[in-house]
C-alpha positions as CSV (number, residue, x, y, z in Angstrom):
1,X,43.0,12.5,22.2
2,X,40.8,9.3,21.8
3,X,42.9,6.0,21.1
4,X,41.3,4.6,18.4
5,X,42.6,0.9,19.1
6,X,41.0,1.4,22.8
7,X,38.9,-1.5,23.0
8,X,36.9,-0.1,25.5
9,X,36.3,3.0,23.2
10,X,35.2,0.6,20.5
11,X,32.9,-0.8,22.8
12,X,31.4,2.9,24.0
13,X,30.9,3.4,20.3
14,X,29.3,0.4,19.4
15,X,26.9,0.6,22.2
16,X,25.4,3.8,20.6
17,X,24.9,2.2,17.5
18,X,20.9,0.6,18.6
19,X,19.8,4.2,19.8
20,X,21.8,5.7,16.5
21,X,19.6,3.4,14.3
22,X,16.6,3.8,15.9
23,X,16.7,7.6,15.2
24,X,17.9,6.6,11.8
25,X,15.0,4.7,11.3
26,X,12.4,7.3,12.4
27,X,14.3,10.0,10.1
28,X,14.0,7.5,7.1
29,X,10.3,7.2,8.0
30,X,9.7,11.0,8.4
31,X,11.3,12.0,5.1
32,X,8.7,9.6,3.4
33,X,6.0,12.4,4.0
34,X,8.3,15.4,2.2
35,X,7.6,16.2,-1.0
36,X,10.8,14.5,-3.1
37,X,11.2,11.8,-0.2
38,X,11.9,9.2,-2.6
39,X,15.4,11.1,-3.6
40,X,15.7,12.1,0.5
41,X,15.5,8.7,1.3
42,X,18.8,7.2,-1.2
43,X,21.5,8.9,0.6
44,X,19.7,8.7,4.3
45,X,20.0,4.9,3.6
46,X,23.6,5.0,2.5
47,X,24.1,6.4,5.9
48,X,22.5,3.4,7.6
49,X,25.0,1.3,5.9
50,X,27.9,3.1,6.7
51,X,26.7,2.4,10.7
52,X,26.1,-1.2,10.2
53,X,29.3,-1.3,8.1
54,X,31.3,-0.4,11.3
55,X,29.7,-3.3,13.2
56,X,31.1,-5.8,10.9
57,X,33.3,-6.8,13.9
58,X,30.7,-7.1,16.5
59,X,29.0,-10.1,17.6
60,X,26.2,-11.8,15.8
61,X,23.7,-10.9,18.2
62,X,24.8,-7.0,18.8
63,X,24.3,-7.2,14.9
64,X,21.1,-7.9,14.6
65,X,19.5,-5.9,17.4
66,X,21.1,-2.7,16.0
67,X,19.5,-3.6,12.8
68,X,16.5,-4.4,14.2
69,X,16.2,-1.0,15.9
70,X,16.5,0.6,12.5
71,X,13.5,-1.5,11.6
72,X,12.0,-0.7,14.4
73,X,12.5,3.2,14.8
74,X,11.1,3.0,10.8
75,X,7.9,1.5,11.5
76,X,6.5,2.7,15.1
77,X,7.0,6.4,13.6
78,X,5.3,4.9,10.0
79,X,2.2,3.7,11.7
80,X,2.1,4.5,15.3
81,X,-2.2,5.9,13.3
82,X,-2.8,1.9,14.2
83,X,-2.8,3.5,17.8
84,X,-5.6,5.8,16.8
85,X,-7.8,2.6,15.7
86,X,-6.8,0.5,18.7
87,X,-7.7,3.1,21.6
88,X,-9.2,6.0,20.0
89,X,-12.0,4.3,18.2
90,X,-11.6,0.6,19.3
91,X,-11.5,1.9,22.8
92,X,-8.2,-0.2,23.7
93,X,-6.2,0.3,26.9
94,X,-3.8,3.0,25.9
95,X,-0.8,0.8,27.2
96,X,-2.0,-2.5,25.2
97,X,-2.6,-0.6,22.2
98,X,1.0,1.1,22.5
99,X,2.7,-2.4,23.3
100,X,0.2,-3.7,20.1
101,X,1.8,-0.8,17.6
102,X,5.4,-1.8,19.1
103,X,4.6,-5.5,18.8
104,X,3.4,-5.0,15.2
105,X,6.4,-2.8,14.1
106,X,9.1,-4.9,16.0
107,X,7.8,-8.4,13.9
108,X,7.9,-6.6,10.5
109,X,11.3,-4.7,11.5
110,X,12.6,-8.4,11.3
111,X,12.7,-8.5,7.8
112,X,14.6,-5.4,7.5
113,X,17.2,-6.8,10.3
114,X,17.6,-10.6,8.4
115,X,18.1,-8.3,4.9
116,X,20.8,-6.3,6.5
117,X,22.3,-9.3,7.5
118,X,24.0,-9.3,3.8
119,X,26.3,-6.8,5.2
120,X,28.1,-9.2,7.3
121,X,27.5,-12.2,5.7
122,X,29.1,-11.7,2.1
123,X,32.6,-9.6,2.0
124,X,32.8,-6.5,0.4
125,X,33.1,-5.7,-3.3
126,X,31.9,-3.8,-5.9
127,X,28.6,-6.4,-5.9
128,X,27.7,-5.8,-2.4
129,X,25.1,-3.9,-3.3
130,X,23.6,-6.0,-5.7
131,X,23.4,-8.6,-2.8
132,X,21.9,-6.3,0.0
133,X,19.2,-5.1,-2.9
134,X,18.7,-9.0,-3.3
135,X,18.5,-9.7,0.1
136,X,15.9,-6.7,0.8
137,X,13.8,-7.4,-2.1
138,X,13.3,-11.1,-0.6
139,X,12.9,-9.8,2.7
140,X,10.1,-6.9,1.9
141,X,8.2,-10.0,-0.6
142,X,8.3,-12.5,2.3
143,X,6.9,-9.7,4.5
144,X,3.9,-8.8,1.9
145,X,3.2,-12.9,2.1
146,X,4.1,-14.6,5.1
147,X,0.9,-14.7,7.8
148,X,-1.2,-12.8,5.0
149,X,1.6,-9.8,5.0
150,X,1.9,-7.2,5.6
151,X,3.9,-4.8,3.2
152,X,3.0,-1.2,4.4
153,X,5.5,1.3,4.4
154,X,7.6,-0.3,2.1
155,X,10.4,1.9,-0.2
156,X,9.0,0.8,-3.2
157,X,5.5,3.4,-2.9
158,X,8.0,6.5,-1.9
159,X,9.5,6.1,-5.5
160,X,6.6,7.9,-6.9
161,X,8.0,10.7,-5.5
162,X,11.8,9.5,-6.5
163,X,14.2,8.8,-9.5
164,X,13.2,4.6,-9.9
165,X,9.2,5.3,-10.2
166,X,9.5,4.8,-14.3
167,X,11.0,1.2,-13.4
168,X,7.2,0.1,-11.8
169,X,5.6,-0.4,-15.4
170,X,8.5,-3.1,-16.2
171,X,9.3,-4.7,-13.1
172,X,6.8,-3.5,-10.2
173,X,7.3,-1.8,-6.6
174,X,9.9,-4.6,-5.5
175,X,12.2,-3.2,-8.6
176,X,11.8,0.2,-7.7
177,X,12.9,-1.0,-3.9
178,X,16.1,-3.2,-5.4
179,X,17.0,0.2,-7.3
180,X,16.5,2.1,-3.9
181,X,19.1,-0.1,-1.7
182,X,21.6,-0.6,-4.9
183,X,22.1,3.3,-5.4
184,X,22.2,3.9,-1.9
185,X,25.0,1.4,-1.4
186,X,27.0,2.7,-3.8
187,X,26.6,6.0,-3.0
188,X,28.2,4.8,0.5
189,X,30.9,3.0,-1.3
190,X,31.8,6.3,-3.2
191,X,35.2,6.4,-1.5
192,X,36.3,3.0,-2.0
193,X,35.0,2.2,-5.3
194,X,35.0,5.5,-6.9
195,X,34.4,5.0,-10.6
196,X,32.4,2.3,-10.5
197,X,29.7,3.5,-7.7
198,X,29.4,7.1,-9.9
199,X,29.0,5.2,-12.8
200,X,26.7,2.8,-11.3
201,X,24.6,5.4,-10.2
202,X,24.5,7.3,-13.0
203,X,23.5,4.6,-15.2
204,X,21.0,3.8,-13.0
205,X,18.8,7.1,-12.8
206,X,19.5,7.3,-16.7
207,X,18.1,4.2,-17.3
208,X,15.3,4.7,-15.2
209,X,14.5,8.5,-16.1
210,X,14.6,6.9,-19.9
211,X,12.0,4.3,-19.2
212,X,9.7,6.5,-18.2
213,X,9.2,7.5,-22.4
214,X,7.9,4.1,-22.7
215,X,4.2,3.6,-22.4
216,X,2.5,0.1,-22.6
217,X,-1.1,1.1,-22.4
218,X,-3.0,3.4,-24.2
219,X,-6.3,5.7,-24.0
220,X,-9.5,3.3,-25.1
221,X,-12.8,5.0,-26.1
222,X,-14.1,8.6,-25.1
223,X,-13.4,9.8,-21.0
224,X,-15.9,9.0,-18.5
225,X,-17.9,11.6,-16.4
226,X,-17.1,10.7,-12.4
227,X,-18.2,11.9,-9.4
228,X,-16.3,10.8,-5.8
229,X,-18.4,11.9,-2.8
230,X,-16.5,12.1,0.7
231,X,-18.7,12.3,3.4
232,X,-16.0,13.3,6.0
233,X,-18.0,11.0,8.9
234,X,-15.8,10.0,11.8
235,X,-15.7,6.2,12.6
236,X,-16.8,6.8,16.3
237,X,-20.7,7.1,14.4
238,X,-20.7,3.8,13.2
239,X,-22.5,2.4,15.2
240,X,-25.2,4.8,16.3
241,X,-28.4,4.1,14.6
242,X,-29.5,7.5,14.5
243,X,-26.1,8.6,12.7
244,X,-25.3,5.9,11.0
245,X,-29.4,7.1,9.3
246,X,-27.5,10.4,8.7
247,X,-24.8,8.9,7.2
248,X,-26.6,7.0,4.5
249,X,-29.4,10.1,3.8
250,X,-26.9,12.1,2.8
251,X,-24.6,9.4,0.6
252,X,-28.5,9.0,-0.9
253,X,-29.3,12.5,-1.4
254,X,-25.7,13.1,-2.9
255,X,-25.8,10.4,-5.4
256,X,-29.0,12.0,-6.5
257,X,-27.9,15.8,-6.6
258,X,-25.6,15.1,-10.2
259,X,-25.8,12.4,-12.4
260,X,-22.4,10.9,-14.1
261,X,-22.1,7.9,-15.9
262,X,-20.0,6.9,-12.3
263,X,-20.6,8.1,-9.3
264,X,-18.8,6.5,-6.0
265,X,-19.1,6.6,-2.5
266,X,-16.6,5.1,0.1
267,X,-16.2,1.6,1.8
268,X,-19.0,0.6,4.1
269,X,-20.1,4.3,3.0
270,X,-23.9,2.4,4.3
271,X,-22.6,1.3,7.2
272,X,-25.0,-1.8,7.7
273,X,-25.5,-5.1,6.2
274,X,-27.3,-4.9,3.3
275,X,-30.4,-6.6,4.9
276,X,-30.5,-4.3,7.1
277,X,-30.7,-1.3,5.2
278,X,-34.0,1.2,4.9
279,X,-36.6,-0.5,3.2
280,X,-36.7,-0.5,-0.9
281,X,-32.8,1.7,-0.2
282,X,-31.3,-0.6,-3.1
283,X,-34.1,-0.7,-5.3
284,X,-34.2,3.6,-5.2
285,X,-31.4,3.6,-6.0
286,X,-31.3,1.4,-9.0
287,X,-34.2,3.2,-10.4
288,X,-32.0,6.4,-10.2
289,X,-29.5,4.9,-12.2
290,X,-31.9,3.5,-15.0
291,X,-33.7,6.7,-15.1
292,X,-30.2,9.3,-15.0
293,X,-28.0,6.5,-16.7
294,X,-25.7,7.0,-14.0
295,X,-23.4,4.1,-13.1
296,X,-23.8,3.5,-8.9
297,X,-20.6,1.5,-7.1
298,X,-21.8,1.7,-3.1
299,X,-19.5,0.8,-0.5
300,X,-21.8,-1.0,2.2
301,X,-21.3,-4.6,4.3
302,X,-22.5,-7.6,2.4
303,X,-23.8,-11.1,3.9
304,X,-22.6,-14.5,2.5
305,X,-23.1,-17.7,3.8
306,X,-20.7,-19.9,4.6
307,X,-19.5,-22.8,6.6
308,X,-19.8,-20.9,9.8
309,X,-23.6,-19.9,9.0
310,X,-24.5,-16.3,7.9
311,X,-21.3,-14.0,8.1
312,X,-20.8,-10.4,6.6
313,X,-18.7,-9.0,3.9
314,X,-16.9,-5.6,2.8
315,X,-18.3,-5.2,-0.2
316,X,-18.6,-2.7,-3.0
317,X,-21.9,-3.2,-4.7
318,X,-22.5,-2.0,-8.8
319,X,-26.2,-0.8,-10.1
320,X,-25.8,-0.3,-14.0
321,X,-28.6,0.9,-16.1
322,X,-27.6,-1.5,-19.0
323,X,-26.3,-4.4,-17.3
324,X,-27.2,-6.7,-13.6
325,X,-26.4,-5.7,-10.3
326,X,-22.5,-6.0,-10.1
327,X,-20.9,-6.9,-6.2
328,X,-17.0,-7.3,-4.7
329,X,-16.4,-8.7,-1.7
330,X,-12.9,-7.9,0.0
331,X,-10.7,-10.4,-0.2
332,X,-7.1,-9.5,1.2
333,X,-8.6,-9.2,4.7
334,X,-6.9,-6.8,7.6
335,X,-6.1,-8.9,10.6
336,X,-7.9,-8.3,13.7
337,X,-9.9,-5.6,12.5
338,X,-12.1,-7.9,9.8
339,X,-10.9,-10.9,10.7
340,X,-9.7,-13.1,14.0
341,X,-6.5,-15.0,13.9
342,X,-6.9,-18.1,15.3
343,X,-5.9,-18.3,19.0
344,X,-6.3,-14.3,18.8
345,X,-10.0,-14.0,20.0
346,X,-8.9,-12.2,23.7
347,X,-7.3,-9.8,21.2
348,X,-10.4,-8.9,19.3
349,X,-12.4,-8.7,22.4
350,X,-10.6,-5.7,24.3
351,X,-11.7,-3.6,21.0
352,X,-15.3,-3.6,21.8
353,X,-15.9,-3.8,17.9
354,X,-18.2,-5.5,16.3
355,X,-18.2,-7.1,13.2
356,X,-14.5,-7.9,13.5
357,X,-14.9,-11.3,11.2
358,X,-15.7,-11.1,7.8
359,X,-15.9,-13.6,5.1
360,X,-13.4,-13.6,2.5
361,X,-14.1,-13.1,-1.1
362,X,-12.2,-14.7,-3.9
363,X,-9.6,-13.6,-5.8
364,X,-11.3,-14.6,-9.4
365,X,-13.7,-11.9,-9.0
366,X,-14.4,-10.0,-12.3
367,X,-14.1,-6.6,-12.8
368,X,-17.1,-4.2,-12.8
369,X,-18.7,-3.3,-15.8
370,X,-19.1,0.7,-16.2
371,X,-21.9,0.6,-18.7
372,X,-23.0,3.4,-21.4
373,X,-25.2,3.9,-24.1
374,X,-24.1,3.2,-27.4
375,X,-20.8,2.8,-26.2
376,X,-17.8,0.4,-25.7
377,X,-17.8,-1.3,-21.6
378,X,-15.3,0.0,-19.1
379,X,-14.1,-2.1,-16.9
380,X,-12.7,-1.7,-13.6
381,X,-10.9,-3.5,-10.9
382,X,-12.0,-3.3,-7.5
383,X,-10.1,-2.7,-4.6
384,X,-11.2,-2.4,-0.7
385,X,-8.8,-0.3,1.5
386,X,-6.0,-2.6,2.3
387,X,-6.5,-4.5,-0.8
388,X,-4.8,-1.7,-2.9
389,X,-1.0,-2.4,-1.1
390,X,-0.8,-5.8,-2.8
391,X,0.2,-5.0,-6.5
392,X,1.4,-8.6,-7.1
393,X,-2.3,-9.2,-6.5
394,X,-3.8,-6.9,-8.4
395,X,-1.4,-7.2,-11.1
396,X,-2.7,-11.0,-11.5
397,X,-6.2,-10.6,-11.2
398,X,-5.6,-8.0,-14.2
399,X,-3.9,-10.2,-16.2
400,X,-6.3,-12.9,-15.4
401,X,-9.2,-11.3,-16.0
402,X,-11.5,-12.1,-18.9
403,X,-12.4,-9.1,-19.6
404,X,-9.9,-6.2,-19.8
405,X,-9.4,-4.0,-17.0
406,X,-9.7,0.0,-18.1
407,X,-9.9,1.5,-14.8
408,X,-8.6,1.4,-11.2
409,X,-10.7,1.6,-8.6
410,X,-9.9,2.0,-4.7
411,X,-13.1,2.4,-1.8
412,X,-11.4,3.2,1.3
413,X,-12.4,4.5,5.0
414,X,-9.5,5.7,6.9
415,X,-11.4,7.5,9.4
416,X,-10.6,4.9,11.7
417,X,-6.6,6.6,11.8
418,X,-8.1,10.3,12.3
419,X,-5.7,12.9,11.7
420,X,-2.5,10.8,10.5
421,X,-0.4,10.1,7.5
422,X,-2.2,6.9,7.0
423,X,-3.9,8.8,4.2
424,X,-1.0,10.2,2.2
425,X,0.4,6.7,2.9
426,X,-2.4,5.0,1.3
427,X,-2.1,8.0,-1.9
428,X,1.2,6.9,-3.0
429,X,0.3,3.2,-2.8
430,X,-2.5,3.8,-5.1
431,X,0.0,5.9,-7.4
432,X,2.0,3.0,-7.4
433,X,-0.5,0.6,-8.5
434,X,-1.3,3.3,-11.3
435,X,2.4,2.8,-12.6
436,X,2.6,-0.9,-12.3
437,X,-0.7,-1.4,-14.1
438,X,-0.8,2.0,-16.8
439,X,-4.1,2.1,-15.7
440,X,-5.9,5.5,-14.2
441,X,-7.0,5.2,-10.8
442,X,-10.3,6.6,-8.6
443,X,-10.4,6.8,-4.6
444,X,-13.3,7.5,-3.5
445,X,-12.5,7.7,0.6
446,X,-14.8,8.6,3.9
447,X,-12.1,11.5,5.5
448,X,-9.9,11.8,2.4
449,X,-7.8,11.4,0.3
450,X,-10.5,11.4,-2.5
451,X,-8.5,11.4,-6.1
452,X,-8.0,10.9,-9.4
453,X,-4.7,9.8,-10.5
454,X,-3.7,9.5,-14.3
455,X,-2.0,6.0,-16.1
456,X,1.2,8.0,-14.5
457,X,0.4,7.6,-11.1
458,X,0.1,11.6,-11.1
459,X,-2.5,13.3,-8.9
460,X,-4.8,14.9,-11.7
461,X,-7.7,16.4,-8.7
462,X,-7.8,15.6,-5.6
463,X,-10.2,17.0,-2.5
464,X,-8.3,18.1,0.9
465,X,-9.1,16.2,3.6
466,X,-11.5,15.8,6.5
467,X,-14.1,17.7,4.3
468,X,-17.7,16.8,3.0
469,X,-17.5,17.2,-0.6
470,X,-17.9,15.3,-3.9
471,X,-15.3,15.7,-6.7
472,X,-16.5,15.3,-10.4
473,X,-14.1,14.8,-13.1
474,X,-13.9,13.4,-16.4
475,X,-11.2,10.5,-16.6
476,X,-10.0,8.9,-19.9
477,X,-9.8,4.7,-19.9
478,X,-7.0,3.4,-21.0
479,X,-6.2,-0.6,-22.6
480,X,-3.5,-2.9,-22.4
481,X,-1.0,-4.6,-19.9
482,X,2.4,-3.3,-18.7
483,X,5.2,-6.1,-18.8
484,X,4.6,-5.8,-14.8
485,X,1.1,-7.4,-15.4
486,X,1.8,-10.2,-17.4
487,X,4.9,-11.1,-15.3
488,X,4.3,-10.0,-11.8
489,X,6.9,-10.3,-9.4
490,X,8.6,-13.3,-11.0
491,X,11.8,-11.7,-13.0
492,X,13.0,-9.8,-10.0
493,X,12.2,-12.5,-7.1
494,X,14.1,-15.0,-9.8
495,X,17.5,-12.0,-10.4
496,X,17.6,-11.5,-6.4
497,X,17.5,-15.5,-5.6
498,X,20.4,-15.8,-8.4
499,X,22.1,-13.0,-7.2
500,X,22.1,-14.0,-3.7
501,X,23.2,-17.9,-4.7
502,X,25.9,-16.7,-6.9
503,X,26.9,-14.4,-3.6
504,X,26.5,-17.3,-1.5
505,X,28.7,-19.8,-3.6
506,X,31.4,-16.7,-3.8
507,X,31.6,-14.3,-1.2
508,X,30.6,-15.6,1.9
509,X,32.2,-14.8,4.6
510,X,34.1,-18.0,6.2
């Protein structure tokens, strides 16, 4: 028999407790990719609290570095791809790239360690939850800002596939993420607080399953005729002349095989700077959407200039039939791979990439103009890859806009990641952004995944991946603003800073 009060046994127990989390983590991370991981995830959670719980008597500093493996067995098995990008195509040492990934995943596991902090710092009651939601939702925003964030692989996009995703429309992803942590603590605190945790969670998925019968947008006008071509080129072409020709005859000869009133290819689908391009290439092309009426939006690399002299963009550029040439430059930037940290230059330089530092565009871009005959304009906000897992920032340029937004639209290459869950990753971001904004969206991607998601955030066609194909659909616009787009993040940042100061003035620990 084990004595319980043993302190050594306490100690054996607690000395598990990093490598328990860290596995923790990694199943947390795993269960994202199954098909109802947002409900998998609630009680896998509640399980992670119970460990912490039991190291309420531990010191400060064994505290946080068993939280901190949680974070940290969550995101090296969420995006170890960024490996794939570092060696594979950036052709990275395999070591550096692997100490890079753990690097990477250890800083943003931080966040999750200070939010878990809550558990120690207030004393338990039938609020705790509240304050650990609080503390995460704080945590997970500060990560999507601080250093230009970085908010992948947050709860909030699994939801789609969970019981909160009807709560995006009111309150956005971070409200979805506060629901997340609340159920799960109380689903841990079913033993001690009984009535109130079943109750609490009850109400919860009610209300949430009950919002979902609320729509704030609505269709506007007749649907659209789209077609999404995926070319399926890998990223180690790039930068061969000769294929990078391939690349753009057959983006050319696929526009031109089907007229729609939009057809898309993907981000820096023309892998060149504009400039650069075959002679008269831009000009074709808007002749073929004067003559076909067809709408053109052609992801290629732009050239600005700036402070620094000439410099290159990611942009997305429109040819209308009805209207002038329309272009986005990418303005939420990836660091490292489109533009250099300061003091980080070594860094970019064991990649052998180039173009590695863009020019940022601004964030009071308007939206592009989908032009028909005879008809009422579409609009459609742009996104760039990366751009599309910052829905505080797209909900504001939305609701900023002067003209009103219709229509999603994300340009993405994730052929840099290969064979990954980078893709499906980057899906249910997009289907998030859908719910926050009621608004249909359109990927149009190099290796997949090409879609079209509904004003539900549902997948209405989709291609499969790592095939050349082109997907034509007919999608219906829809007009208005969710309660998430005129507020933003504001109404939950401002309930988790109050909940956290009325915790603070209450229940700390002393």
């Amino acid at each position: 028999m084990v004595d319980l009060h043993s302190g050594k046994t306490y100690r054996s127990v607690n000395s598990l407790a990093p490598i328990t989390l860290l596995f923790l983590g990694a199943l947390l991370a795993l269960s994202a990719e199954l098909p109802f991981g947002g409900w998998v995830q609630i009680p896998l959670l509640s399980v992670v609290w119970w460990r912490l719980r039991l190291l309420k008597d531990s010191s400060l500093k064994q505290y946080l570095f068993s939280s901190l493996a949680f974070g940290i067995g969550y995101f090296v098995v969420g995006i170890w791809w960024l490996y794939i990008s570092l060696h594979n195509v950036g052709g990275m040492n395999a070591s550096l790239a692997s100490i890079a990934v753990f690097l990477l995943s250890t800083y943003v596991a931080f966040y999750f360690a200070i939010a878990c902090l809550s558990i120690r710092l207030f004393k338990t009651s039938c609020w705790s939850g509240l304050l650990l939601a609080s503390s995460w939702v704080l945590g997970e925003y500060l990560r999507g800002e601080l250093f230009t964030g970085f908010p992948w692989m947050g709860l909030a996009e699994t939801q789609v596939n969970g019981p909160f995703a009807s709560i995006a429309p009111f309150l956005g992803g971070p409200a979805c993420t506060f629901l997340v942590i609340w159920t799960s603590w109380e689903i841990f605190q079913l033993k001690q607080h009984f009535k109130f945790s079943i109750v609490s969670i009850a109400a919860l998925i009610t209300i949430s399953q009950l919002a979902g019968l609320t729509s704030f947008t609505k269709p506007f006008g007749e649907p659209i005729s789209i077609r999404l071509i995926q070319g399926n080129f890998e990223q180690s072409i790039k930068f061969n002349p000769l294929a990078s020709n391939r690349q753009i005859d057959f983006y050319v000869s696929e526009i031109k095989r089907e007229a729609a009133d939009l057809v898309i290819i993907p981000e820096t689908a023309f892998p060149w700077p504009q400039n650069n391009l075959p002679a008269g290439l831009i000009t074709y092309l808007q002749d073929f959407s004067n003559t076909s009426s067809s709408n053109l939006l052609l992801g290629l690399v732009g050239e600005v200039a700036t402070d620094k002299g000439l410099q290159y963009t990611n942009r997305a550029t429109g040819l209308s039939p009805y209207v002038p040439p329309y272009q986005y430059d990418k303005s939420h930037l990836v660091p490292f791979g489109e533009f250099i940290p300061s003091g980080f230059q070594w860094f970019v330089q064991a990649l052998y990439v180039p173009m590695s530092d863009f020019a940022r565009g601004s964030l009071k871009q308007a939206p592009f103009n989908i032009a028909r005959k005879d008809q009422p304009a579409i609009y459609a906000a742009i996104t760039i890859c990366y751009e599309d897992v910052f829905g505080g920032e797209l909900a504001s340029r939305i609701q900023n806009s002067e003209a009103p937004v219709n229509l999603l639209i994300n340009m993405t290459n994730l052929a840099w990641f290969g064979q990954s869950q980078a893709p499906t990753q980057q899906l249910r971001l997009s289907q998030l952004r859908s719910l926050e904004t009621g608004l249909p969206a359109l990927r149009a991607t190099n290796t997949g995944i090409t879609a079209v998601l509904g004003a539900d955030g549902k997948i209405l066609a989709a291609l499969p991946e790592f095939t050349q194909a082109s997907l034509s659909a007919q999608v219906q616009p829809y007009t208005g603003k969710t309660p998430y787009v005129i507020w933003g993040n504001f109404p939950i940042l401002s309930i988790s800073c109050l909940l956290l100061i009325w915790g603070l003035i209450r229940h700390r620990h002393f």
